[in-house]
N, CA and C atoms as a LAMMPS dump frame, in Angstrom:
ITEM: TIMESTEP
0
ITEM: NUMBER OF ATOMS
309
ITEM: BOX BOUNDS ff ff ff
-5.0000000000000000e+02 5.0000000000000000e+02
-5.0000000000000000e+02 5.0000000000000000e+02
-5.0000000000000000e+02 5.0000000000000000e+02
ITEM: ATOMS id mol type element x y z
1 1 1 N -38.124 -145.632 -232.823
2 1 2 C -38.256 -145.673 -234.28
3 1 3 C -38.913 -147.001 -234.677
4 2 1 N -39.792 -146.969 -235.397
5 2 2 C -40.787 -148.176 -236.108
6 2 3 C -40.252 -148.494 -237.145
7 3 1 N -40.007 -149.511 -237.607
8 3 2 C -40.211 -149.87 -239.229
9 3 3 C -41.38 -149.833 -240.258
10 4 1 N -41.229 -149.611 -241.285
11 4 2 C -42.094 -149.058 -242.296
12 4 3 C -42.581 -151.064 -242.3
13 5 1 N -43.839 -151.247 -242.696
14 5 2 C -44.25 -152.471 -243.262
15 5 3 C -43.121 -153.12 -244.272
16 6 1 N -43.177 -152.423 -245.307
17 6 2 C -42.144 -152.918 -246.385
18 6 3 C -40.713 -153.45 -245.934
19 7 1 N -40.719 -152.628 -244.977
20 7 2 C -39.377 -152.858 -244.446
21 7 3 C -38.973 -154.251 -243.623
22 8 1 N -40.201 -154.657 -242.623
23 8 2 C -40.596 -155.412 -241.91
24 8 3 C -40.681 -156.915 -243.09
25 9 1 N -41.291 -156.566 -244.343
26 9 2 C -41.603 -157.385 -244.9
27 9 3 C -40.294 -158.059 -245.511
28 10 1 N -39.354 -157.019 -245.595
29 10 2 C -38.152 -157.643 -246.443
30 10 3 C -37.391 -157.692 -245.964
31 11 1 N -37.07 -157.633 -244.407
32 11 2 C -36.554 -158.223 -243.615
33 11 3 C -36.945 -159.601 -243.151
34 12 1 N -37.841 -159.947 -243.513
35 12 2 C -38.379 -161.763 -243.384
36 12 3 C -38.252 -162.596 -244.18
37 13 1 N -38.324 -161.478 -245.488
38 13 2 C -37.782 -162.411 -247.153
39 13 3 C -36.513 -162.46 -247.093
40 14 1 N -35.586 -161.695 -246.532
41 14 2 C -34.103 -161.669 -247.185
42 14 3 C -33.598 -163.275 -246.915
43 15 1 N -33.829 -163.902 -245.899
44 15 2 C -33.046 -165.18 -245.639
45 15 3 C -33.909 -166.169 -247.163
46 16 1 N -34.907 -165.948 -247.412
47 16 2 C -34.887 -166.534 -248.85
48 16 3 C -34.34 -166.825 -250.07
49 17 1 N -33.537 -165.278 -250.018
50 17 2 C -33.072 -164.952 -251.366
51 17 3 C -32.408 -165.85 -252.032
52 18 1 N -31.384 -166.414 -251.456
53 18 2 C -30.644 -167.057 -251.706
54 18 3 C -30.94 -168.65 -252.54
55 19 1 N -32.171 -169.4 -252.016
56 19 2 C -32.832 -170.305 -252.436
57 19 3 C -33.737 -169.53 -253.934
58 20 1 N -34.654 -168.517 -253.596
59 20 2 C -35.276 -168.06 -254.668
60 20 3 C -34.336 -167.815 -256.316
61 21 1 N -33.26 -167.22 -255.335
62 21 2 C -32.422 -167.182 -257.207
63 21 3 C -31.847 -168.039 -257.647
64 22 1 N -31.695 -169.556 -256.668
65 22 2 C -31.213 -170.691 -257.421
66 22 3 C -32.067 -171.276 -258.007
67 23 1 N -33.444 -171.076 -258.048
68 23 2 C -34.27 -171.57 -258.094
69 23 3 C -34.994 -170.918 -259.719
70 24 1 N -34.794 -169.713 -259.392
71 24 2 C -35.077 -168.982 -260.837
72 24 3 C -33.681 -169.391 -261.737
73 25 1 N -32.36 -169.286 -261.484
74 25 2 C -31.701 -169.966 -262.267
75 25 3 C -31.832 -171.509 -263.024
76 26 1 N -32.164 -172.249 -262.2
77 26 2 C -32.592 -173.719 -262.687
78 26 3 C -33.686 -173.42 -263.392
79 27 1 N -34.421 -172.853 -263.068
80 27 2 C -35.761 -172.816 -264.572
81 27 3 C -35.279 -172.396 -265.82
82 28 1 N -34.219 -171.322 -265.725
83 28 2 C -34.333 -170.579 -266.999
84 28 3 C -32.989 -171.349 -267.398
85 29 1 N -32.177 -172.433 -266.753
86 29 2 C -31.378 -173.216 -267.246
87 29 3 C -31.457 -173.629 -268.87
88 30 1 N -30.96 -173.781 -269.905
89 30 2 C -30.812 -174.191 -270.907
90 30 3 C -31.348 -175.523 -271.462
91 31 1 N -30.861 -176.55 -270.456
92 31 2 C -31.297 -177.606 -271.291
93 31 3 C -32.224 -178.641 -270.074
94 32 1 N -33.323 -178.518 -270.984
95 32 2 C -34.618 -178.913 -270.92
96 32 3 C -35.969 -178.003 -270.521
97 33 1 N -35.051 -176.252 -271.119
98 33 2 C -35.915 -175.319 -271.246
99 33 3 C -37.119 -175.349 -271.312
100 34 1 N -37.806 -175.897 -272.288
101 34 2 C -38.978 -175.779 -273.432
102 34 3 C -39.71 -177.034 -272.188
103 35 1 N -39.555 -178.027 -272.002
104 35 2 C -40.756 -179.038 -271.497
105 35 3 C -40.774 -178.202 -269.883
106 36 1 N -39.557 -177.659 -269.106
107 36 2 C -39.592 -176.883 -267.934
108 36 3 C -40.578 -175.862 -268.082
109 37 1 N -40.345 -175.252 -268.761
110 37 2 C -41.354 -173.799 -268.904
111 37 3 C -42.493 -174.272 -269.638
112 38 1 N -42.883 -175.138 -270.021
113 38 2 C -44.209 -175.477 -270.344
114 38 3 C -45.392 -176.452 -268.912
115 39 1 N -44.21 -176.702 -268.121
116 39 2 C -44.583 -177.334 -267.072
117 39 3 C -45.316 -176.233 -265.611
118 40 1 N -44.191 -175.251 -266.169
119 40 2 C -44.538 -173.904 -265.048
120 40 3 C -45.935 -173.442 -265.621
121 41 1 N -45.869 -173.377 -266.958
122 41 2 C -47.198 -172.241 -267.522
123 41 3 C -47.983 -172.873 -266.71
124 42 1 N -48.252 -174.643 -266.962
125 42 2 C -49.439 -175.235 -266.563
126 42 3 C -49.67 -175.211 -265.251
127 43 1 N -48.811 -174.835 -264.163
128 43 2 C -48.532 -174.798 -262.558
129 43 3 C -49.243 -173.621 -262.454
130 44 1 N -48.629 -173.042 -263.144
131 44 2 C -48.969 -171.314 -262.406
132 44 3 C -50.344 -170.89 -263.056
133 45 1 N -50.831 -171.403 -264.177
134 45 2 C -52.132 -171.132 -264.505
135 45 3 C -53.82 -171.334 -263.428
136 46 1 N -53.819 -172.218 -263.174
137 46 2 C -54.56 -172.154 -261.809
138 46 3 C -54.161 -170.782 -260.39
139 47 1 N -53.102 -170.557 -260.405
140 47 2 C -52.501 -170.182 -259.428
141 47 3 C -52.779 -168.267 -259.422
142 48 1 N -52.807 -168.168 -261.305
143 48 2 C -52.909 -166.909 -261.367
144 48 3 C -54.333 -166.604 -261.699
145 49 1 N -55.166 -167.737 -262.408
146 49 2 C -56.554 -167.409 -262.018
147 49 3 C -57.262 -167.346 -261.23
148 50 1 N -57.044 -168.012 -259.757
149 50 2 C -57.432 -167.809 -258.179
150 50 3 C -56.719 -166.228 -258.092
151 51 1 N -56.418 -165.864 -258.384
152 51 2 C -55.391 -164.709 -258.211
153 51 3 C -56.603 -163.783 -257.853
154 52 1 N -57.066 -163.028 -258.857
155 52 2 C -57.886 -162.214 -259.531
156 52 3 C -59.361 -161.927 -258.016
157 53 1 N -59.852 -163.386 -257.917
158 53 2 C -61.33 -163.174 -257.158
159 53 3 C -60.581 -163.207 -255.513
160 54 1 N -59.625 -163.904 -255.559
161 54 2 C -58.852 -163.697 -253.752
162 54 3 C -58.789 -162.417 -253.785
163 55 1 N -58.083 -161.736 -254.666
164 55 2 C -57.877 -160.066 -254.51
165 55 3 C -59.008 -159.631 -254.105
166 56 1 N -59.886 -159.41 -255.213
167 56 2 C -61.214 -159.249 -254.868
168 56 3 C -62.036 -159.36 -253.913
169 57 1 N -61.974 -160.274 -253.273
170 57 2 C -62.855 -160.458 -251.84
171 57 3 C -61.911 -159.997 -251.037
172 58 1 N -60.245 -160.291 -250.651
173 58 2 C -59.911 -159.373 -250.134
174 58 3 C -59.53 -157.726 -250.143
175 59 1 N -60.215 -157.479 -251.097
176 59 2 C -60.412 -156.026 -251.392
177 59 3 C -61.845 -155.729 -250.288
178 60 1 N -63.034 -156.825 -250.581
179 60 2 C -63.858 -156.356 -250.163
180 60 3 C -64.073 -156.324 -248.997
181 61 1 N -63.113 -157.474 -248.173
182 61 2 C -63.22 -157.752 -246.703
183 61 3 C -62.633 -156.593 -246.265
184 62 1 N -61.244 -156.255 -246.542
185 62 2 C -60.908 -155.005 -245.813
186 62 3 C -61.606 -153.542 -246.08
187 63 1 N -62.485 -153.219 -247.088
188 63 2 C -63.323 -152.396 -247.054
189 63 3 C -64.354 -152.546 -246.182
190 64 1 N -64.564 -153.303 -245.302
191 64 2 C -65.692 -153.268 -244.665
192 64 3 C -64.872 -153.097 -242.885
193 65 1 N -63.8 -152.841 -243.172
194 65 2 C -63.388 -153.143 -241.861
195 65 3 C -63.132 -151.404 -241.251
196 66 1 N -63.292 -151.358 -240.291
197 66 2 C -62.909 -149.721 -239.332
198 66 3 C -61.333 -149.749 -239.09
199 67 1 N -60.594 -149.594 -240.215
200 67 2 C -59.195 -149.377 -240.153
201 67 3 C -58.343 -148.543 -241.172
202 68 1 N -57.347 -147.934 -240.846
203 68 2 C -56.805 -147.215 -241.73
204 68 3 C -55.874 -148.253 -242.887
205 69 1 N -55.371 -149.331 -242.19
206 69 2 C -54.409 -149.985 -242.831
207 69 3 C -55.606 -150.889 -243.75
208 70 1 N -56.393 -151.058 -243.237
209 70 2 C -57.518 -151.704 -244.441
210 70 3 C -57.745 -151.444 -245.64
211 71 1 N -58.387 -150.204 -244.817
212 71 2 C -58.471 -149.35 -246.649
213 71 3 C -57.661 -149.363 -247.683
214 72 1 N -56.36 -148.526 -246.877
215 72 2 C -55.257 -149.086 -247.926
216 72 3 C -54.607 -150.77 -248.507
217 73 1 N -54.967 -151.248 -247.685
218 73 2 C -54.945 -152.759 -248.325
219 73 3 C -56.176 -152.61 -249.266
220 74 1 N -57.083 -152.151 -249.315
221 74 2 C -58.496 -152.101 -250.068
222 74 3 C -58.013 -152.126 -251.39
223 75 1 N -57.262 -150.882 -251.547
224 75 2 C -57.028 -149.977 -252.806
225 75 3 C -56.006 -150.751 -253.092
226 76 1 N -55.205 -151.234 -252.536
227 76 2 C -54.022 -152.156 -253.291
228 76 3 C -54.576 -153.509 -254.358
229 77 1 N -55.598 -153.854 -252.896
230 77 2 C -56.018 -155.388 -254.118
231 77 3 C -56.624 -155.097 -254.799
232 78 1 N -57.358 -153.887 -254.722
233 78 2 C -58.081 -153.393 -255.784
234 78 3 C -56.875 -153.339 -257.173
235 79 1 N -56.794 -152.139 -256.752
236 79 2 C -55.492 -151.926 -258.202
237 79 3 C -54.953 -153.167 -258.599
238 80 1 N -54.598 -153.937 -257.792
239 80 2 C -53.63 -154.835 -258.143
240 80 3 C -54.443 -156.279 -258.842
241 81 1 N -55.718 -156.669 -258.498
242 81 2 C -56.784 -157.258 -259.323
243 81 3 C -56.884 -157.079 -260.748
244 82 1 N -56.736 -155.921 -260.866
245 82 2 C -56.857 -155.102 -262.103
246 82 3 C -55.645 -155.334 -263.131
247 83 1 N -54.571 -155.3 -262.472
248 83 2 C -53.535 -155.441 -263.149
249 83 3 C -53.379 -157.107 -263.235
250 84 1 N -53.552 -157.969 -262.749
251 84 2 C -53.791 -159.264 -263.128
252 84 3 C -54.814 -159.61 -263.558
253 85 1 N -55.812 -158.925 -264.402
254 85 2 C -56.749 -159.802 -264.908
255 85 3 C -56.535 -159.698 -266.241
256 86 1 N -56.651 -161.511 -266.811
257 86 2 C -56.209 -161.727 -268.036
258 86 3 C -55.16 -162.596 -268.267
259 87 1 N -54.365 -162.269 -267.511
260 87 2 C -53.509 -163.159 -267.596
261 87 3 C -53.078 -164.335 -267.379
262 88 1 N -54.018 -164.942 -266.503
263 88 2 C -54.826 -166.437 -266.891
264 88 3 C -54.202 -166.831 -268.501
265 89 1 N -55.487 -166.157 -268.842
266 89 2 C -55.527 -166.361 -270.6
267 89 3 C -54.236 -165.987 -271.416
268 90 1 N -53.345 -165.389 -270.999
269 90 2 C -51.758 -165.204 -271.733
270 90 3 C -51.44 -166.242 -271.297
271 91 1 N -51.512 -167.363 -270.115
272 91 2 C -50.532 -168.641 -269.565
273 91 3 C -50.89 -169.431 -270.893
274 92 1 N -52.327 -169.47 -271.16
275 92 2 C -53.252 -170.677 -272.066
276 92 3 C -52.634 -170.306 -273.102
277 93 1 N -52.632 -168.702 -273.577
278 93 2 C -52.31 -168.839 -275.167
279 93 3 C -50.849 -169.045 -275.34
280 94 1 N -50.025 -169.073 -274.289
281 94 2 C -48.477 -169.364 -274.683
282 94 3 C -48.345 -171.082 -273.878
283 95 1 N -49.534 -171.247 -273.786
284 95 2 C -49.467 -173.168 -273.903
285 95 3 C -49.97 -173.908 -275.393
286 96 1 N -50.453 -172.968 -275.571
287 96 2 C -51.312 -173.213 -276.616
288 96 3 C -50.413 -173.234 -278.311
289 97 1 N -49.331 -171.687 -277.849
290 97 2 C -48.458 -171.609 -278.96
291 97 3 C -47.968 -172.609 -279.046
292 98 1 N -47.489 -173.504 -278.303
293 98 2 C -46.487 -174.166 -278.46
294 98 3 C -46.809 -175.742 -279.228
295 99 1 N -46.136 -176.276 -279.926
296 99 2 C -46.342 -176.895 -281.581
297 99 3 C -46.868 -177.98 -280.865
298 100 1 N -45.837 -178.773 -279.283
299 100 2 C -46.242 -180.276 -278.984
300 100 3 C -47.826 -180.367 -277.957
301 101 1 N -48.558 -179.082 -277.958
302 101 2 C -50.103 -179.207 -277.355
303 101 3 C -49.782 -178.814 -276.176
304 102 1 N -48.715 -179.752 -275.125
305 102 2 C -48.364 -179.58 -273.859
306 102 3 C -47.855 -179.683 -273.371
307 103 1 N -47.343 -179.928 -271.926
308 103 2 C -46.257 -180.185 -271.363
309 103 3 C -45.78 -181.641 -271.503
């Protein structure tokens, strides 16, 4: 019996978990909310606009490749390109909302 990928995959994350949700707890902590989460927008804004063209080329690299698991990686970054584009520009305009300019 094989494991499914997914399966494989979240069997390598699980020893994370534990760090990841202390970690999402301290952000969404209460006090010093507002300068924290204005600090993330500005982190993750670079992070999610590389997002978009990595997909992309790796959409295109595994389309060129003679594999079954390619393709379907193809169509994932594909789709999934798609569904992150833009949202760059939601990080900016909810930096932007905010009254003190920035972080």
């Amino acid at each position: 019996m094989t494991a499914t990928a997914s399966l494989a995959l979240r069997t390598k994350l699980t020893p994370t978990t534990t760090a990841l949700t202390a970690a999402t707890a301290a952000l969404w902590r209460p006090d010093g909310l507002r300068q924290r989460y204005l600090r993330y927008l500005a982190a993750m804004h670079p992070l999610v606009r590389a997002s978009v063209p990595l997909l992309e080329r790796a959409a295109e690299r595994c389309a060129e490749l003679d594999d079954p698991g390619a393709r379907h990686l193809a169509a994932y970054y594909t789709r999934h390109a798609e569904e992150e584009r833009d949202h760059d520009t939601w990080l900016l305009e909810d930096l932007a909302a905010d009254p003190g300019g920035h972080p």
